[in-house]
N, C-alpha and C positions, 0 to 999 in steps of 0.2 A: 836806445832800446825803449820800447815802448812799456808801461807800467797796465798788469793785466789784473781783473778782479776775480772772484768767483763766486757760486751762487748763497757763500753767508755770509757777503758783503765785507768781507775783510781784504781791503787791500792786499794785493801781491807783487812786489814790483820787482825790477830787473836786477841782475848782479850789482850792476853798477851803481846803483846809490846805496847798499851795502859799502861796499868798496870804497866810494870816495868817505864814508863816516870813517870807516876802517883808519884811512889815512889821515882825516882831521885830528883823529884820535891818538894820532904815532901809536897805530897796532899794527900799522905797515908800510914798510919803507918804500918810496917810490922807485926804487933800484928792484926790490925783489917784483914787484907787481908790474915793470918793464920784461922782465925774466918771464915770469908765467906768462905774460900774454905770448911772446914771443913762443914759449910753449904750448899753449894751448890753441894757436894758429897750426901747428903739428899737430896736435893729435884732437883738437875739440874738445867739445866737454864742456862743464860749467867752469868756470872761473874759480869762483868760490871754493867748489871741491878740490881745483886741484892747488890751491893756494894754503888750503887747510892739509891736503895728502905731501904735501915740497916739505911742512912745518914752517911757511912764514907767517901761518896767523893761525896763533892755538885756539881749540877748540871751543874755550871758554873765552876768548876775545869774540870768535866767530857769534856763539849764542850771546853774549850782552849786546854786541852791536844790533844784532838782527832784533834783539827785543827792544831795543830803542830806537831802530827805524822805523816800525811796524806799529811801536806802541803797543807792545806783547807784554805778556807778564813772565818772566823769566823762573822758573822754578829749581827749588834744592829739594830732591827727594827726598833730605831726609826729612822736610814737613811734610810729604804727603800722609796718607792713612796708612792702616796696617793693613787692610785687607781692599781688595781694587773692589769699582763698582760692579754691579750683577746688574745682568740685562743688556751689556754692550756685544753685538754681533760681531766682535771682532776676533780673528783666533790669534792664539800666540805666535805661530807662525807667522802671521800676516804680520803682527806687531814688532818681531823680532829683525822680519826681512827689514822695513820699512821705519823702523825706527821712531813708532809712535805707540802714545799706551792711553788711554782713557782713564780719567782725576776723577771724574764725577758725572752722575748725567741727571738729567730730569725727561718729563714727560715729550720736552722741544726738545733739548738741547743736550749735547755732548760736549763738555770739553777735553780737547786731547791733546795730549803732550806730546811734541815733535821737533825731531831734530833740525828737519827743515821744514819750516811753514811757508819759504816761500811757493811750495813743490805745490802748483794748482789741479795738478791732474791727481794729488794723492788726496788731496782734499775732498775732494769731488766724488773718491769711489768711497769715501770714509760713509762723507755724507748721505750717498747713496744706499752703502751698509746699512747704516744705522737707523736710517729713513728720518734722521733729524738734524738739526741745523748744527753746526761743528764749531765750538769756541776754539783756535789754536792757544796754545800757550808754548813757551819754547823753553828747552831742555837739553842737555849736552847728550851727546850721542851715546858716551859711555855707562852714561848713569841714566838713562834711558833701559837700558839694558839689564842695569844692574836692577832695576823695578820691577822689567819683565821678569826677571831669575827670581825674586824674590814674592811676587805672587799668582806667577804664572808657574815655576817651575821649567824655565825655557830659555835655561842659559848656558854656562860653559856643559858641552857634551861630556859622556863617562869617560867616553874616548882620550876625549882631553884629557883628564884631569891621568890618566895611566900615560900617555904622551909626556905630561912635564913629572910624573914619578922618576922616568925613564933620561931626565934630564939631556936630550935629544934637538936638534933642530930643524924642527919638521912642521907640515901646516896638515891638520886633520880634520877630513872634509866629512863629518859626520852623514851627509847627507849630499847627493850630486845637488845642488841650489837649483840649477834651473832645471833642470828635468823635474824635481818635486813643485815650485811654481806652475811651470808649466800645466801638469795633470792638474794642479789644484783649480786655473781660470774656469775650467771647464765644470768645477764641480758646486753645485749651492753652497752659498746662497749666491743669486745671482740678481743683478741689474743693470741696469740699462749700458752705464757707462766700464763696466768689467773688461770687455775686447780692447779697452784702451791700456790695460796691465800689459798686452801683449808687447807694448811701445818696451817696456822694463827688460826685455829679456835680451838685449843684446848687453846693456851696461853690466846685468847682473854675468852672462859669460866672460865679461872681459876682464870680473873684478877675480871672480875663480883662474882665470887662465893669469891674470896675476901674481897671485896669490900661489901658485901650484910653480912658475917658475921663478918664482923668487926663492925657491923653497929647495933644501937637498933633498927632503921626500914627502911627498901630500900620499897621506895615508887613506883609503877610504876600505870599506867594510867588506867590498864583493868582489870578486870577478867581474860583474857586467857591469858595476860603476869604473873599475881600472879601464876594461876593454872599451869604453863610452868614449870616457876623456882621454885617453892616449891618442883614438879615433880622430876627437872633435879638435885636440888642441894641441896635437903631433908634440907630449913632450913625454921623454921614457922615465921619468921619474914618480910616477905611480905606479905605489905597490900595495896589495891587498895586506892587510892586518885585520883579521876578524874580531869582533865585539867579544870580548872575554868577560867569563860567565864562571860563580861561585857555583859547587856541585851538592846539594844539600843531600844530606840521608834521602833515600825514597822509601816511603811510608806504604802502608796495604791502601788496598783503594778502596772508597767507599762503599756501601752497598744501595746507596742510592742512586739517581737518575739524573746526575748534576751537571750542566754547560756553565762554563765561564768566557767572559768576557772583560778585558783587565786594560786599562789603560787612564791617560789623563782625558777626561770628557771634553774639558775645552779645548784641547788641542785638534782641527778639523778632520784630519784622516779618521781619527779614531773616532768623532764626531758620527761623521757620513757613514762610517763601516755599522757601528752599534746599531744608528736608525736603520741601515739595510738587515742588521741581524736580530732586531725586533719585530720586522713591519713584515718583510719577507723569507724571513727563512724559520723565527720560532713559530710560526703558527702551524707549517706543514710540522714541525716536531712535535706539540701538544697536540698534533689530530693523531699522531699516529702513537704517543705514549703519553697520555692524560695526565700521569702522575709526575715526569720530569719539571726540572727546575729550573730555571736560566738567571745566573748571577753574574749580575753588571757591575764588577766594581773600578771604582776609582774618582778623583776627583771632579766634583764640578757636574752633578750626574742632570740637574735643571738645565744644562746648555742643551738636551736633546728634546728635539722633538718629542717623541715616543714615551719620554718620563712623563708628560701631562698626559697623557692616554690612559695612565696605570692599566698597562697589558698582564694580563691572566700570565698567573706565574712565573712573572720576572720580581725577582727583588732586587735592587738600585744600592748597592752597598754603601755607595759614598768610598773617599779614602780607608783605604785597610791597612793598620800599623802591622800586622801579623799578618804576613802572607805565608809564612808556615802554615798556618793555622788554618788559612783559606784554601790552599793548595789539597789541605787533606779533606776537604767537603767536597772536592769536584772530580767529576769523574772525566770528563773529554774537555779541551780547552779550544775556543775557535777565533781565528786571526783574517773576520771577512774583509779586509782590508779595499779599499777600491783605488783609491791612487796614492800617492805619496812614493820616496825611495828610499835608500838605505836599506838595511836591514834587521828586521824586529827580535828587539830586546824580547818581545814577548815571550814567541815561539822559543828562542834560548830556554829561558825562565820555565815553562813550562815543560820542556822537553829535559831540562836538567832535574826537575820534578819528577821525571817517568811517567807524565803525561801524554797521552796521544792526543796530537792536534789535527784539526782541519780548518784551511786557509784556502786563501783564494788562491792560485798564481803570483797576482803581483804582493799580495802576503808572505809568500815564503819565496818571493824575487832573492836569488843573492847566498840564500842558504844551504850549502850542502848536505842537503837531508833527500831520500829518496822518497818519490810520490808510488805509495803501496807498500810501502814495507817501515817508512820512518817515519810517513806524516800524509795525510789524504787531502791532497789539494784538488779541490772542486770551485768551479767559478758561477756556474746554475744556480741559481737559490735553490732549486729542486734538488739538483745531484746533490749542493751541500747539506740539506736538511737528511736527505736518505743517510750520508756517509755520516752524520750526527748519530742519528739512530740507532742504524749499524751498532757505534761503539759502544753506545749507550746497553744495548741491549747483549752483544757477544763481549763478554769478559775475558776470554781470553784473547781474541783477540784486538783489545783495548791493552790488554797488558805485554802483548808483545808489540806493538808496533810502537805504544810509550816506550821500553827496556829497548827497543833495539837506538830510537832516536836519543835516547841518556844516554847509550853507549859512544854516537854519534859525537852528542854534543862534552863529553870525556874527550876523545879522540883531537878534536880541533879548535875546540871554544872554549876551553879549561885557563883559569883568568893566569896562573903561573907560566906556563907556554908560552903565551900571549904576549905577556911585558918582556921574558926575557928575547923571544923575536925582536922587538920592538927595540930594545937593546942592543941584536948584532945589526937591526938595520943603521941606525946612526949613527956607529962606532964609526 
């Protein structure tokens, strides 16, 4: 096999001179590495991955060799910084899938931490991303991870962590993976070499449809994520467990003219949805009620576009420790979502608030809440900016379509319900 470059001149070469260090090194036996090939003649695939998924060459064998073939710099997280670089174009998501995180950048250069450097095609859309030259440095997979969750906030799901409460053995699919890749190719930032991500989506269904039958039950949030993959991967062991939700006192509602917007800024759905609900949809609301307010909060609010604008009557909260506190400033909550899957913690959150929400469709995808009477899901920037209004302006019916959707989210999304399900499903 031939040794291939890419455009920031870091060598990238084939499995195989990995492999044979591997074995200079007795980190792997010639008997097991007859094995996997033999298997990977079966089913293809890289070598390496599957040499590293058998367990003949641990993961930290795997990243020292690769930084001494390459002449990488092998990193421990626990010397990185305590806060990641600002200004890298990358979203958690992408970092999460992909298993890369950016150490540092300058005016040229990015360096980015990854599990595999020798992966030329990921290099490529990184470098594209960021429109600057890409320093790799390498990094174990896990603790990759463990850096995203700790400054991104984009690690083990809620899901999960009520999953091993439940002490269960089951694989909880937070999110359909490729169906949310997929919608995201499509969405900015966009360059040249992006339609090449499309290459990614068959390994990424094969790793799910792994993963779900290895499993006595892959739990996912909705109905139309169960009915998807039962569909795509003919297997009956997905079963709906809704996102379980704490039910706070609901408080009187303002008397002001208040939209919220709540989410992690750098994470790109929420990204892309904001700028759409800055740029297109609060302008038709301040023409039509001068005095209202639009509150963007959450982490990370510089990733958006639309923050250097400073738009007429948005205020940009940042992280909020007290969303009690926030909850009682707002009067209507909106979830303009454009792609992504699963289903939104938000609308929960706010609807268990006595909140009335308006979302796009693929915003309240997934949710049992009715459109007109529990939540106004509108996809027009138009329609959404009028059904904004509306609430803004008729109080009471702001306060019955919030009380009937509380009542909703009591009914099926009440976090005690939830774990003991969760309970008779893996007995």
């Amino acid at each position: 096999m031939n040794a291939l470059a890419n455009d920031t001149g870091i060598e990238v070469a084939s499995d195989d001179r990995v492999v044979d260090a591997l074995l200079a090194k007795g980190r792997l036996k010639e008997a097991d590495l007859v094995r996997a090939r033999r298997l990977q003649e079966e089913t293809g695939g890289s070598l390496l991955a599957l040499l590293s998924r058998l367990g003949l060459v641990s993961e930290r064998d795997h990243a020292e060799t690769v930084a001494e073939v390459f002449d990488l710099p092998l990193v421990n997280i626990k010397d990185v910084p305590e806060l990641p670089p600002e200004g890298v174009a990358l979203t958690p998501k992408f970092m999460k899938q992909f298993a890369v995180c950016p150490l540092s950048e300058s005016e040229s250069q990015v360096d980015l931490l990854m599990a595999d450097p020798q992966d030329v095609y990921l290099l490529d859309a990184v470098r594209l991303a960021v429109q600057r030259e890409v320093r790799p440095f390498v990094g174990l997979r896990a603790e990759i991870g463990d850096l995203i969750e700790r400054w991104y906030g984009q690690g083990r799901s809620a899901m999960g962590a009520i999953v091993e409460t439940a002490e269960g053995e089951g694989s909880d699919l937070d999110d359909v993976e490729h169906l949310s890749f997929l919608r995201s190719i499509g969405q900015p930032p966009k360059w040249t070499g992006k339609p090449l991500l499309y290459l990614r989506l068959p390994l990424l269904k094969s790793w799910e449809k792994r993963a779900i039958r290895a499993s006595r039950a892959a739990f996912v949030c909705s109905d139309q994520d169960r009915d998807h993959l039962r569909r795509t991967f003919g297997h009956g062991n997905v079963v709906v467990v809704p996102n379980a939700i704490d039910l706070p006192a609901v408080k009187a509602a303002p008397d002001g003219q208040t939209l919220l917007f709540l989410g992690l800024l750098s994470f790109h759905p929420n990204t892309i949805a904001a700028d759409h609900l800055i740029r297109n949809i609060w302008p038709r609301v301040l023409s039509a009620l001068p005095q209202a307010r639009l509150i963007v909060a959450g982490a990370k609010p510089e990733w958006l576009a639309s923050y250097r604008e400073k738009p007429r009557g948005v205020t940009f909260a940042g992280f909020v420790d007290d969303l009690e506190k926030l909850y009682e400033e707002v009067t209507v909550v909106c979830c303009p979502i454009l792609y992504g899957s699963g289903t939104r913690i938000k609308i929960l959150e706010a609807a268990a608030h006595g909140k009335p929400v308006v979302s796009t469709a693929l915003g309240a995808e997934g949710l049992h809440l009715n459109d007109g009477s529990e939540i106004l899901v509108r996809d027009d920037p138009g329609a959404f900016a009028e059904a904004c209004v509306r609430l803004l302006t008729d109080r009471s019916l702001a306060a019955a379509i919030g009380g009937k959707a509380r009542s909703a989210i009591e009914r099926q999304y009440e976090r005690g319900a939830v774990v003991e399900n969760i309970r008779k499903l893996i007995r």
